[in-house]
C-alpha positions in Angstrom: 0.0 0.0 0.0 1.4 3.6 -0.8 1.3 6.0 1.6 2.3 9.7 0.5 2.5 13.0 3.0 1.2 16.1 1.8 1.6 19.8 3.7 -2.3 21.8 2.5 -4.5 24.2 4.1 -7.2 22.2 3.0 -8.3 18.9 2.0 -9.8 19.7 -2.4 -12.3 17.3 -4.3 -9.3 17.4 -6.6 -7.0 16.1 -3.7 -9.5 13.4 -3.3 -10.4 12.5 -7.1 -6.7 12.3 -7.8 -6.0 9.2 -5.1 -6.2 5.6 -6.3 -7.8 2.8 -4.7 -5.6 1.3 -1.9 -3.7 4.8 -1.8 -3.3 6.3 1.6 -2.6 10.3 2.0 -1.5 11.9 5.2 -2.4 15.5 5.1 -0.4 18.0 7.1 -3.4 20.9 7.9 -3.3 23.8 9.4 -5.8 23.2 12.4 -8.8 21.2 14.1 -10.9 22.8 11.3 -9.0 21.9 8.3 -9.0 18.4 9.6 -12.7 18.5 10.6 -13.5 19.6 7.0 -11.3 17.3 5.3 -13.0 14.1 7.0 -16.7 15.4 6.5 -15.9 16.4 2.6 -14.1 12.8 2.0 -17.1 11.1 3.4 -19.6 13.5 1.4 -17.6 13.1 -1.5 -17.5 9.0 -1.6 -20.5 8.1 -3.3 -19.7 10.3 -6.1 -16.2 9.0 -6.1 -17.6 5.4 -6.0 -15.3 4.8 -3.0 -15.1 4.6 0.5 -12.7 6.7 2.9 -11.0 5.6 5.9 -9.5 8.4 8.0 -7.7 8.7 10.9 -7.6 12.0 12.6 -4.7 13.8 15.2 -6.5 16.7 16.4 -3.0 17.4 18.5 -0.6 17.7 15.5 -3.5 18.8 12.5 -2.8 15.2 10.6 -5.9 13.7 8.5 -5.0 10.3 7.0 -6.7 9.1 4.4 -7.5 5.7 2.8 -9.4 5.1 -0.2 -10.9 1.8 -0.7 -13.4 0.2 -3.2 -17.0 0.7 -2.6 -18.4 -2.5 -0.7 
């Protein structure tokens, strides 16, 4: 599985269409919000994207990871 970092202020529907199935992103945000955001848009944005996210959230250092996996 490929994992890539990434420093953003925000987490995109770009960001999100651009990842692969199986890819995971760690995103380097700005704050709680950013990060907050970034989860709630991945999970809106799945059905459209014919995917599924996982995400893991650090609310201490502003890190969203994110895993895309094949819709169920």
């Amino acid at each position: 599985m490929e994992e890539t970092m990434i420093k953003a202020d925000r987490v995109t529907t770009v960001m999100l269409r651009s990842m692969r199935v199986g890819e995971t992103v760690e995103y380097h945000l700005p704050n709680n919000d950013a990060c907050r955001m970034g989860r709630l848009l991945a999970h809106a944005q799945a059905r459209a994207l014919h995917c599924r996210f996982a995400t893991r959230t650090n609310y201490i250092d502003n890190i969203l990871t994110l895993t895309k996996r094949p819709e169920a």
